[in-house]
C-alpha positions in Angstrom: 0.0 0.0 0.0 3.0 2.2 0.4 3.3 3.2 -3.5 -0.2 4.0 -3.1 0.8 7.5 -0.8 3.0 8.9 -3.4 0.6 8.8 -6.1 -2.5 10.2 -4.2 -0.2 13.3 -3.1 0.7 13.7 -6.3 -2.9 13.6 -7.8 -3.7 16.0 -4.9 -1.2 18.3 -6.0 -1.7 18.1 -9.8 -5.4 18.6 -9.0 -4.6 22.0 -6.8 -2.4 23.1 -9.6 -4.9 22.5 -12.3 -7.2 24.4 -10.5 -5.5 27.6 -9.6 -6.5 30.7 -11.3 -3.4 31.2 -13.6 -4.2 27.8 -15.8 -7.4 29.3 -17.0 -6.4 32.9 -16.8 -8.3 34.2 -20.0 -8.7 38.2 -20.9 -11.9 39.7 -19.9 -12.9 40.3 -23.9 -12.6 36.2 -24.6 -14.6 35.7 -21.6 -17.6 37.9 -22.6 -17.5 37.0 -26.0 -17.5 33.2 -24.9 -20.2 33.7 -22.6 -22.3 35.7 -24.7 -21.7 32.3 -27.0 -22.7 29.7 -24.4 -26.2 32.1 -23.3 -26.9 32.1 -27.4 -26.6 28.8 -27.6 -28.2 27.4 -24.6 -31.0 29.4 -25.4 -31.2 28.7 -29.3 -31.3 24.4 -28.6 -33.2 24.6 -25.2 -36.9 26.0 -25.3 -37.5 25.9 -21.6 -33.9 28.2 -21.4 -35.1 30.5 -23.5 -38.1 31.1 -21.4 -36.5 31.2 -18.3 -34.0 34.0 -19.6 -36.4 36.5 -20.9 -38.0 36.7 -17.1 -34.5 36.3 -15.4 -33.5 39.4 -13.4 -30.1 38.6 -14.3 -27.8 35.5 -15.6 -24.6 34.2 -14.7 -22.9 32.3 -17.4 -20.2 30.2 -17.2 -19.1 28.6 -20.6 -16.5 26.4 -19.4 -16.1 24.7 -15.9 -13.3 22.0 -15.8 -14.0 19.4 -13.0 -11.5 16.3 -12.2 -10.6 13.6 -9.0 -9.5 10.8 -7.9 -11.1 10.8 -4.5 -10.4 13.9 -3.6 -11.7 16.5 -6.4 -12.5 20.0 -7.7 -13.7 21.9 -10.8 -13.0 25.8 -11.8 -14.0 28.0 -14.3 -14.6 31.7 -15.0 -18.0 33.7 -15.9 -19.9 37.1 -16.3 -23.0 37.9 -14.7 -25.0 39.8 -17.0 -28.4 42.1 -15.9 -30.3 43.2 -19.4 -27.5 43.9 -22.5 -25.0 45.3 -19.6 -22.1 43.3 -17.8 -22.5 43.4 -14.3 -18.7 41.4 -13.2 -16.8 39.1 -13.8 -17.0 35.4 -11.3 -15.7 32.2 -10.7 -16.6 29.3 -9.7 -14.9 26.7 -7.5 -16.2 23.4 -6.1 -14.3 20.8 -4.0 -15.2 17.6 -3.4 -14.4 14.4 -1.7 -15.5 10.5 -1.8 -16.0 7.9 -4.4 -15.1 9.5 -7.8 -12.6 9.6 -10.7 -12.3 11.1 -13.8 -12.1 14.4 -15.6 -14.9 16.7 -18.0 -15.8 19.8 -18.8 -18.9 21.8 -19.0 -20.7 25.0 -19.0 -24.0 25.6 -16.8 -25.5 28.8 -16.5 -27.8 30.3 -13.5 -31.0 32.4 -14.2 -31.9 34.8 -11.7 -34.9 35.4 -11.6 -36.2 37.9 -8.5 -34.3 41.0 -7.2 -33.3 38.8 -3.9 -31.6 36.5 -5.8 -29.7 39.8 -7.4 -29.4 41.5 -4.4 -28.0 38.7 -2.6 -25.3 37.8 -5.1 -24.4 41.5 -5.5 -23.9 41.3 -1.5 -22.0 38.3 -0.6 -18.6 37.9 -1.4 -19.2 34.3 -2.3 -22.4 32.7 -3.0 -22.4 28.6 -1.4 -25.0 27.1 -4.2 -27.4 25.2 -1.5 -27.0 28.4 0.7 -29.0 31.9 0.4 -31.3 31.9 -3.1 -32.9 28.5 -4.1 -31.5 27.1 -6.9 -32.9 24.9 -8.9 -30.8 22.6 -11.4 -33.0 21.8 -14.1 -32.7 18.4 -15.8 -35.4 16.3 -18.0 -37.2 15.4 -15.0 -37.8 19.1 -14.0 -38.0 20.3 -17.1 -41.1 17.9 -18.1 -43.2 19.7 -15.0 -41.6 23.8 -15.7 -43.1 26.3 -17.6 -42.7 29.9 -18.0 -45.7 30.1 -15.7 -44.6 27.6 -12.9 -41.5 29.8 -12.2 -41.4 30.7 -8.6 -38.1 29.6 -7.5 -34.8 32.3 -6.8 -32.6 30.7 -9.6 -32.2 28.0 -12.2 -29.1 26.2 -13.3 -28.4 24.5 -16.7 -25.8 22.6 -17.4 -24.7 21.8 -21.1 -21.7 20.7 -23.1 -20.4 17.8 -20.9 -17.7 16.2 -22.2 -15.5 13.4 -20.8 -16.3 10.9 -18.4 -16.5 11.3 -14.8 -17.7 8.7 -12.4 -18.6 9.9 -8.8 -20.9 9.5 -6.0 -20.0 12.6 -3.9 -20.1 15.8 -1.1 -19.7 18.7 -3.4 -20.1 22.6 -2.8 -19.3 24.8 -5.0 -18.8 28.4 -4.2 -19.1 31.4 -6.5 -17.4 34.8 -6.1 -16.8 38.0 -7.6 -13.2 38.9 -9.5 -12.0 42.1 -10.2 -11.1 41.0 -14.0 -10.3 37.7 -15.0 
């Protein structure tokens, strides 16, 4: 079991460095433009999306999250959050995790918010805990078969799209989000 140490600290370490801010660093014009990309065209293949957005209060869009683990795990990517035609800030979001898992993807997901508490709340924390604060909802087939423009009485709703890669887990995640000067 003693070769097993070595290679777990290094996954750990690889994993922390993966995830640090500088491998993704992007310029704030490439990160508009790609998120302006992944809102177009979440909205042009999913119906229910395009509802959703034209009552959202705001939307924070992430284009591309990288997640990856081997027990211990985490994911990062960068994002705007956009009220109306204006950019309100730049974010990113972080999750850690831990337990059975292994693996590696990427993926977008984008949050729709849709009341002035939900706005209000982001605009006021220095890092928003998804699962603490606004209810978020993360909408899949199952929810989307009972949603409707009308049914929309939740604080936020979360799509996920573009998952590529395989990644295998059963585990505690939290991801956090939080404001960045520029990315």
């Amino acid at each position: 079991m003693k070769p097993l140490k070595p290679l777990l600290l290094a996954l750990v370490i690889g994993t922390c460095a993966l995830f640090s801010s500088s491998a993704f660093a992007v310029s704030a014009d490439d990160l508009t433009k790609d998120s302006d990309q992944a809102l177009h065209m979440l909205t042009k293949n999913n119906s229910l999306a395009a509802e959703v957005a034209k009552q959202a209060k705001a939307v924070l869009i992430f284009p591309n999250i990288v997640k990856a683990g081997l027990v211990f795990g985490g994911a990062y990517g960068e994002g705007v959050l956009r009220q109306g035609d204006k950019l309100d800030g730049y974010y990113n979001s972080i999750t850690a995790s831990f337990g059975w898992q292994a693996g590696a993807q990427s993926y977008g997901y984008v949050v729709f918010l849709m009341n002035d508490k939900a706005v209000k709340y982001i605009h006021e924390t220095h890092g928003w805990e998804i699962g603490v604060g606004p209810t978020v909802v993360l909408v899949n087939e199952g929810v989307a078969k009972n949603l409707s423009s009308t049914t929309l009485k939740d604080d936020a709703y979360a799509f996920i799209f573009d998952q590529q890669g395989l990644m295998a887990s059963l585990s505690i995640e939290g991801t956090k989000i939080s404001r960045v000067r520029n990315p």
